[in-house]
Steps between C-alpha positions, in 0.01 A plus 500: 500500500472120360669663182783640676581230691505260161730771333750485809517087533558534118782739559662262783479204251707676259751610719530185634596352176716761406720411828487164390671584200760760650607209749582279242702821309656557799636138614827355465612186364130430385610175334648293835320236627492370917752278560709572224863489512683744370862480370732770666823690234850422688532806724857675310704681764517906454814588370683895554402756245620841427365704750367262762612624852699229742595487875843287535522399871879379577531330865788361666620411822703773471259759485713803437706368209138344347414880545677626227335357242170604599320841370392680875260773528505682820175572638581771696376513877409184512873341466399202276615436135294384222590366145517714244410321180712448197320606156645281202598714198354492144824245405378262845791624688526563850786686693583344826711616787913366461310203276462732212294467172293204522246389239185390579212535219427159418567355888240358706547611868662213605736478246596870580552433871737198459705693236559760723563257830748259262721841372514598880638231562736413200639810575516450858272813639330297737518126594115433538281717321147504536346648177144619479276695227234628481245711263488873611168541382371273229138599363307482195212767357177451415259738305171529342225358669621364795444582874839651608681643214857579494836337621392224730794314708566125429481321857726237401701363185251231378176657415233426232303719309152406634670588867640835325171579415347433887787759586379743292136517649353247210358588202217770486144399349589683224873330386489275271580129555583382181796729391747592768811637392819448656801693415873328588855661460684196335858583348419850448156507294161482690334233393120459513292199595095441537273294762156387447465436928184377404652188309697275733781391201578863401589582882679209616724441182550901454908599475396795770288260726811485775565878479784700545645782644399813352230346218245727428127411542205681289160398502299709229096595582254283368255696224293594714703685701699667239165637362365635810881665493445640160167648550577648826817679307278635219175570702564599875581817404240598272169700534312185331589258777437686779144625300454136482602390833253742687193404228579138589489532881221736498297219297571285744358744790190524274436152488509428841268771583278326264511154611479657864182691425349183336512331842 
């Protein structure tokens, strides 16, 4: 019994160390120190792509006139409008009620709302426009090994890629830390950037740190994982491992009854 008790404290020791060494796989930005300040990138404003989806808000004092240069939807019993969003076409244009063709890739959201509220009134539509917009639905997606996978909504314009990563339900144990891929839309090509989150520098100074709307997130499985993937693929269904799987288990049974009669 002395025996068996050595061979399970052994066991724990080793375990042990091995979570040592998966915690220190599995932290992020291993190389900061406590109390050390770090330098932030000058937060750039999201401009209007092809394909981002808008809300334009017009208000006046005259409510009626304003009105008309608002997209309704009727929501049936209920007798209350809401906005139906504007989707900006592949050359950044969007078509606007009496205002026409307005282009808007390139815009920030402010800059889009007091275009719009200086043409109403240049052209004398309304004498005091109020001019609001606003992101239908902005998001991002993140795949691989992460907690939530999929499109995940961006809560507000300014938003960093360690936050992005909270969203999406953190990494699993099994992602790797040291070579995140993140995919951005930039003049028409996807272009393709890395992280090491475990080293402070390559976070902090990335291009894709502040992300943006639409980036694509992919964190591939560590090797471990991607083994256990591949043998599952080439074994599960096979006569060998379940031959295997019952021999192993019904060792196990043996042994017990062993070190049970030995009592």
């Amino acid at each position: 019994m002395n025996n068996v008790l050595k061979y399970i404290a052994l066991a724990l020791l080793v375990l042990a160390a091995a979570s040592c060494r998966t915690v220190e796989k599995v932290g992020y930005l291993r190389d900061i120190h406590p109390g050390e300040t770090l330098a932030l990138q000058e937060f750039k404003q999201l401009t209007l792509k092809p394909g981002d989806r808008l809300r334009i808000h017009v208000f006046s004092r005259d409510r009626e006139l304003a009105s008309l240069f608002n997209l309704f939807e009727n929501n049936g019993n209920s007798g209350q409008n809401s906005y139906l969003p504007y989707t900006i076409d592949n050359e950044g244009f969007i078509d606007m009620p009496i205002i026409g063709m307005q282009h808007v890739a390139g815009l920030t959201r402010l800059e889009l709302a007091t275009q719009i509220k200086y043409k109403l009134l240049a052209a004398q539509m309304l004498n005091d426009p109020t001019v609001i917009v606003d992101y239908a639905d902005m998001s991002f997606y993140a795949l691989g090994e992460v907690g939530h996978t999929g499109r995940i909504p961006i809560p507000r314009d300014q938003i960093n890629i360690l936050e992005a990563i909270a969203l999406a339900g953190d990494l699993t144990i099994n992602g790797r830390r040291d070579n995140v891929l993140v995919l951005r839309m930039e003049n028409g090509i996807q272009n393709a950037y890395t992280l090491d989150l475990t080293n402070t520098a390559s976070v902090y100074s990335s291009p894709v740190f502040n992300l943006q709307q639409n980036d694509i997130i992919y964190v591939e499985p560590n090797l471990q994982r991607a083994n256990q993937s591949e043998l599952l693929a080439n074994q599960v269904r096979t006569p060998g491992f379940w031959f295997s799987t019952i021999s192993g288990v019904t060792s196990m049974v043996l042994l017990i009854l062993r070190l049970t009669e030995g009592k």
